[in-house]
N, C-alpha and C positions, 0 to 999 in steps of 0.2 A: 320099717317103712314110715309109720309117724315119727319117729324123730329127722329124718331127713325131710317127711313135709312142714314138721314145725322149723327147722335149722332154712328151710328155702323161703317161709312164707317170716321168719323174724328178719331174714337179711334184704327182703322182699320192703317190708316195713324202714329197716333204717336206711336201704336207697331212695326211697321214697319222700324220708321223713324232711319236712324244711328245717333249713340250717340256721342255727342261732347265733348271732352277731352279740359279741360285746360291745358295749357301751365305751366309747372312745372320745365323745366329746367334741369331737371336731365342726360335727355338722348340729350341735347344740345348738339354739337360741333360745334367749331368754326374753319371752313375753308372754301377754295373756289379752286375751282380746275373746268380746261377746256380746253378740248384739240379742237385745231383749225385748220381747213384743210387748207393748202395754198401751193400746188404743183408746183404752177409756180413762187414762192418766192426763194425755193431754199434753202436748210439748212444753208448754210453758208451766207448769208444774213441776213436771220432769227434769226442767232445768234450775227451776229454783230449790228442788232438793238437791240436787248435784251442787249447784253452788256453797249452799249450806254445808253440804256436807265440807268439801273443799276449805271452804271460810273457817267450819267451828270445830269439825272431829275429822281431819284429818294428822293421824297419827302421826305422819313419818316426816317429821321435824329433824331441823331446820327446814322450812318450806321455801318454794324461789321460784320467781318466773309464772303468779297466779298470775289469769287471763281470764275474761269473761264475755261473751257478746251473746246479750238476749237475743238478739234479731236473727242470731245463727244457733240458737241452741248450743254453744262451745264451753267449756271449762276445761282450763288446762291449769295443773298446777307443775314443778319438779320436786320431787318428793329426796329423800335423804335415809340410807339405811347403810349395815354394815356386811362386810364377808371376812369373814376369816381364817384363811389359808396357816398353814403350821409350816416352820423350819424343818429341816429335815431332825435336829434334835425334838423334835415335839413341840415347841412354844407357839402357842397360837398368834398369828399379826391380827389388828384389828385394823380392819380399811374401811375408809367412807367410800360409800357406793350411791352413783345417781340416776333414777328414773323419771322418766315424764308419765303422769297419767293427764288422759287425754280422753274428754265425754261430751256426746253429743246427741241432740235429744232431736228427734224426728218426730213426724204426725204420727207414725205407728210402735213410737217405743224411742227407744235409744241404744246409741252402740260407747262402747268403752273400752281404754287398752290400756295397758301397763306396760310400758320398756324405752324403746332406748336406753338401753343400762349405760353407764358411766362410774369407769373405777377412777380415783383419786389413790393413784400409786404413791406418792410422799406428802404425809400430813401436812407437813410445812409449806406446801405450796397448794392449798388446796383447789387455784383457777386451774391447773393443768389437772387435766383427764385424759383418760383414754378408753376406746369402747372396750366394752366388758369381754365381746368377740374376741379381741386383739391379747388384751390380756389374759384371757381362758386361752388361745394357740402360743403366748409366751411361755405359759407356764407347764403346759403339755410341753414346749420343746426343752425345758428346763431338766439337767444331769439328774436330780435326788427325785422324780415323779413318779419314778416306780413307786419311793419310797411312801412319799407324802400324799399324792394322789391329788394334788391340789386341783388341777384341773376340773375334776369331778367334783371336790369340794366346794367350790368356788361355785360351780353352774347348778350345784344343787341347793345350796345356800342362796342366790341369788334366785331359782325357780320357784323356791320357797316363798321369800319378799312381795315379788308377783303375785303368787297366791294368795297370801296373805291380805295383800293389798285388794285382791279385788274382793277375797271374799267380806272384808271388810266393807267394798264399796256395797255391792249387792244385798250384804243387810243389812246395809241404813236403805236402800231405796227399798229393800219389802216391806221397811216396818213404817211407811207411812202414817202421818196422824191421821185419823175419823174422819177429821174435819175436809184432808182432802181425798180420800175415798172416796168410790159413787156409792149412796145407799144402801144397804143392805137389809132384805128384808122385806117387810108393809111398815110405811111408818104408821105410830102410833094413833087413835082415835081422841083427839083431845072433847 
């Protein structure tokens, strides 16, 4: 008798149980977007570290297309990084890949996004692109994808950069200098 109530209540459990979906890439995108509360920063602070940042430690060189409007809190730069998909013999391709980061600073904080991805499918012509979408559903419908899996490599490669990118942004803006922090403290009794 208990094995027929454990055999009713396990097949009870996996009718039950939700179904797991593989990762298939189709409905992938690749961006990163986050808005940050910081009230006692002040817009225009907020912006001139984002510019700075933008201007002097922004990594992902070659840079193009920097933008700035204090009056709207904006900074926009197109950033430059790589992905690289394998032949179905193994050889890694090395592609240039292009994003917009895009920051804008509000009374109560600011918000910031990394994407529009842009792959540069042949070196030698580096003004033609195409979106990163289009090219992660070329390569899913590509014969050797069993093999290579570029699809997945590609969007995970490229989710990476995103990351990357912003976590990059996000710790130039916590680590504010002193100077423009509010107080901390009692100041001192001179």
């Amino acid at each position: 008798m208990k094995k027929v109530l454990f055999g009713l209540l396990l097949s009870c459990l996996v009718a039950l149980a939700p179904q797991a979906h593989a990762q298939d890439g189709s409905t992938a995108s690749v961006s990163y977007t986050e808005s940050v509360l910081a009230e006692d920063a002040g817009k225009e602070v907020l912006y001139k570290r984002a510019l700075d940042w933008m201007e002097n430690h922004f990594p992902y060189g070659p840079k193009t297309g920097a933008k700035s409007d204090a009056a709207a809190g904006l900074v926009r730069a197109t950033g430059t990084g790589k992905v690289k998909p394998v032949t179905t013999a193994g050889k890694e391709l090395e592609l240039v890949i292009r994003f917009d980061f895009v920051f804008r600073a509000t009374d109560k904080g600011y918000e910031y996004s990394i994407g529009s991805f842009r792959l540069t499918p042949d070196p030698k012509k580096p003004e033609e692109t195409v979106m990163l979408s289009d090219y992660i559903a070329q390569l899913a419908a590509e014969k050797g994808n069993g093999k290579t899996f570029n699809d997945r490599r590609v969007t995970a490669q490229a989710n990476a950069l995103a990351s990357e990118a912003a976590m990059n942004f996000r710790s130039y803006m916590n680590t504010m200098p002193a100077a423009e922090e509010s107080i901390v403290g009692l100041p001192a009794n001179n």
